[in-house]
C-alpha positions in Angstrom: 110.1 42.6 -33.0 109.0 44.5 -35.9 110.7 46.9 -38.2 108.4 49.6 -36.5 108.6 48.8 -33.0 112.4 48.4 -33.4 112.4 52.3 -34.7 110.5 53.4 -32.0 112.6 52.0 -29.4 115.8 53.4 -31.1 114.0 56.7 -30.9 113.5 56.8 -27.3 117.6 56.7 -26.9 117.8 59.9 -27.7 116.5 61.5 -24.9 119.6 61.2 -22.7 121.1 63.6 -25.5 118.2 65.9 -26.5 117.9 66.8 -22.1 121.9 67.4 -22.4 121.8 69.8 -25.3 119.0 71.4 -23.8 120.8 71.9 -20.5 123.7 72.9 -22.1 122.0 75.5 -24.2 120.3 77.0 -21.2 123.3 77.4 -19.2 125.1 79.3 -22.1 122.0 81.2 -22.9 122.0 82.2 -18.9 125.6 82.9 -19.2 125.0 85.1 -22.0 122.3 86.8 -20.3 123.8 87.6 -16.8 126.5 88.9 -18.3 128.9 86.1 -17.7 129.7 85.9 -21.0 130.2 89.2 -22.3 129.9 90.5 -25.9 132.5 89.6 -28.2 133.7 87.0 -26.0 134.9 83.6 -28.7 134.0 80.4 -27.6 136.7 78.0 -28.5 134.5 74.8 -28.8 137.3 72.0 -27.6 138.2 74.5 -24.5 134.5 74.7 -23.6 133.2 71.4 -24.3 136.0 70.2 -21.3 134.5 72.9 -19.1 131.0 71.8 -19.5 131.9 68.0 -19.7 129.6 67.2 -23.0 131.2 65.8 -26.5 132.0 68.4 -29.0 129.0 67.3 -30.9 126.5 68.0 -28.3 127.9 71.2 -27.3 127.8 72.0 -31.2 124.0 71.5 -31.5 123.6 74.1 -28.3 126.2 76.6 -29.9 123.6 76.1 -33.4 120.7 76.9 -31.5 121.6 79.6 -29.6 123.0 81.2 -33.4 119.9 81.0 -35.1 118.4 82.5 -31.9 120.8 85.2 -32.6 122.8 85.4 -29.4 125.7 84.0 -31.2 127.5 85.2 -34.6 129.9 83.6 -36.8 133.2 85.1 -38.6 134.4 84.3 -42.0 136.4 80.7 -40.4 133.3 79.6 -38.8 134.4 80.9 -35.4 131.4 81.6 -32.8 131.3 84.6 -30.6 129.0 86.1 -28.3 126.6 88.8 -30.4 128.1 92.2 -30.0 124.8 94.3 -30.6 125.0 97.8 -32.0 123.1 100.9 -30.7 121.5 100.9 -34.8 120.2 97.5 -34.0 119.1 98.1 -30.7 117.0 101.1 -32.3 115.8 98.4 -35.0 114.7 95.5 -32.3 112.7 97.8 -30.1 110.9 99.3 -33.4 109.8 96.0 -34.7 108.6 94.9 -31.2 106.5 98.5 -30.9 105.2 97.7 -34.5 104.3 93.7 -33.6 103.1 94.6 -30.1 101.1 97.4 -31.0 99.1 95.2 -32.6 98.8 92.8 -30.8 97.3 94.9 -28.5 94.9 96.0 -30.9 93.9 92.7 -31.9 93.1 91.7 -28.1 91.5 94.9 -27.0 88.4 94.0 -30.4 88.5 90.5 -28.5 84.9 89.4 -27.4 86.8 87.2 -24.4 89.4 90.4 -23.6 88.3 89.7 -20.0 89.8 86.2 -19.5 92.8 87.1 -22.3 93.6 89.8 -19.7 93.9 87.6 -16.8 96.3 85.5 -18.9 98.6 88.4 -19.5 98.1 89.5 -15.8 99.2 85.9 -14.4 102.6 86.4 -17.1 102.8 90.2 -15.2 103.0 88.4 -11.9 105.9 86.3 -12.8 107.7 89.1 -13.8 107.1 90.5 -10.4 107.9 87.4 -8.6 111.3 87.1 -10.8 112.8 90.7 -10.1 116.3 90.7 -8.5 117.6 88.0 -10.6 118.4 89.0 -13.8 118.1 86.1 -16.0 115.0 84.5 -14.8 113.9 88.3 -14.9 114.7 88.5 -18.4 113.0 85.1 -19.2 109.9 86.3 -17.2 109.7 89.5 -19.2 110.0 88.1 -22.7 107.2 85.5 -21.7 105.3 88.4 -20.8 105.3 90.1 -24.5 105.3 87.0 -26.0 102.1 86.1 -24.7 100.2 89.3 -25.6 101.3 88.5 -29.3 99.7 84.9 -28.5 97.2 86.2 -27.5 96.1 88.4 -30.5 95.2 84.7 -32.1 97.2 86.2 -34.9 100.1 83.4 -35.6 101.8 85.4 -38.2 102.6 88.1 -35.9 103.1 85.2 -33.3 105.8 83.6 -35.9 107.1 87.2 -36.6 107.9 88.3 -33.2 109.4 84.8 -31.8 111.9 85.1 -35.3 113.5 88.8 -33.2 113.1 87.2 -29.6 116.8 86.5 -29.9 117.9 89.4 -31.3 115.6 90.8 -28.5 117.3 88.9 -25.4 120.8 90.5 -27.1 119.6 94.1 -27.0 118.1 94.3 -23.4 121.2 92.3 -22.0 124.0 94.4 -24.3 123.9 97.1 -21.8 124.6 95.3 -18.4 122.1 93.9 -15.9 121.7 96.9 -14.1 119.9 98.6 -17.3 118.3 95.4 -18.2 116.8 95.2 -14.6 115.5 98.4 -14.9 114.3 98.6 -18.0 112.1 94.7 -17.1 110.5 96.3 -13.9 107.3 95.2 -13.3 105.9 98.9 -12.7 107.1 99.6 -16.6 104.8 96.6 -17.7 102.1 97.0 -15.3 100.2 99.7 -17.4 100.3 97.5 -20.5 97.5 94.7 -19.3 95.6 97.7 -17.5 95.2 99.2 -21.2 94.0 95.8 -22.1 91.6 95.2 -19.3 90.2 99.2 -20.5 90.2 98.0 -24.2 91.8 101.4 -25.2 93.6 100.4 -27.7 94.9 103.5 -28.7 96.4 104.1 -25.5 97.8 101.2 -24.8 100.0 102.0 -28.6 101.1 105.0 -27.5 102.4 103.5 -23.8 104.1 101.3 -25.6 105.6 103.3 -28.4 106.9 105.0 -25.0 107.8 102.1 -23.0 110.0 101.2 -26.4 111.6 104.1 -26.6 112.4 104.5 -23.3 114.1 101.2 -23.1 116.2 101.3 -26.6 117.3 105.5 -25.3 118.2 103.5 -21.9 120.6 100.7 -23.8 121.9 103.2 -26.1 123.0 105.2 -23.2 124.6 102.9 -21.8 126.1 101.3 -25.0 127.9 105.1 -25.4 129.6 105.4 -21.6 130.9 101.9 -21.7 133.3 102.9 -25.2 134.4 106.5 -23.8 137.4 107.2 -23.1 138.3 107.2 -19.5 139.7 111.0 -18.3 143.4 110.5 -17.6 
């Protein structure tokens, strides 16, 4: 056997390991997202490799992705905990997404094919609609759905750009409990989006979503402010 053959074998081992860690990020990331794990919550790494039954190295991998996705944050020992997202930040995300969106939009809606872009963004619509009710395949469904209308604008800079604040993203809508999050992912919020696109108005569809931003980052703010007042004694 040659030198190259032998490499290419010892490269298909490691898909036993790379399925694990993906598995294992995923459930964290759901747990993370439902609630389950709950902002500010530390994740001692020998505790919950034990609970999830994977090596302390694998588990480390997940715990690094999910970090530079930016659900997890790091103290001064190294120590992991679940993001706790400020109401400044929240205001920041939802900015940057209007601003990346926005034009997006505006890049699809001077697209000579907008008619078959549109039904791409309308099938992503549809599994948003078929995912309401359950919050993290909700949330995955509805971060598909932008993230396709900024694939769609063939622009791969804004592409790069607004994948880099996905994370940061899935932190915001989820650091105000599902109930908001559910709320503010409705599929009657989003509908109005691709129906902009299908018209090509452009402008329109920036101001609906400067709204539809707004309107979510007011929503998680609001509910970022009752959860620290002071209950009346």
């Amino acid at each position: 056997m040659t030198p190259g053959a032998k490499s290419s074998l010892h490269a298909l081992g490691s898909i036993e390991l790379q399925t694990r860690r993906e598995l294992i990020h995923a459930r964290l990331r759901e747990a993370i997202s439902s609630g389950e794990l709950t902002p500010g919550t530390h994740l001692a790494e020998v505790e919950l490799s034990e609970a999830l039954g994977v090596s302390r190295g694998t588990l480390r991998e997940a715990l690094r992705q999910l970090q530079q996705e930016g659900l997890l944050t790091s103290d001064a020992r190294g120590r992991l905990s679940v993001r706790v997202v400020t109401e400044r930040e929240v205001e920041e995300i939802f900015t940057v997404r209007h601003a990346l969106e926005s034009l997006a939009l505006e890049l699809i809606c001077a697209r000579e094919d907008r008619t078959s872009v549109v039904a791409r963004v309308r099938e992503e619509l549809e599994n948003l609609r078929e995912a309401e009710g359950d919050v993290t395949a909700q949330l995955d469904a509805d971060l598909a759905f932008h993230e396709r209308i900024c694939e769609l604008s063939g622009n791969t800079t804004l592409l790069h750009s607004w994948r880099s604040i996905s994370g940061l993203a899935r932190a915001a809508i989820t650091a105000a409990g599902p109930q908001t999050a559910l709320h503010n992912m409705a599929y009657q919020r989003h509908a109005p989006i691709a129906d902009h696109l299908e018209a090509g108005d452009a402008a329109g569809g920036r101001e609906f979503l400067r709204t539809h931003m707004r309107e979510a980052a007011a929503r998680i703010e609001q509910r970022m402010r009752r959860s620290v007042e002071p209950t009346a004694g």
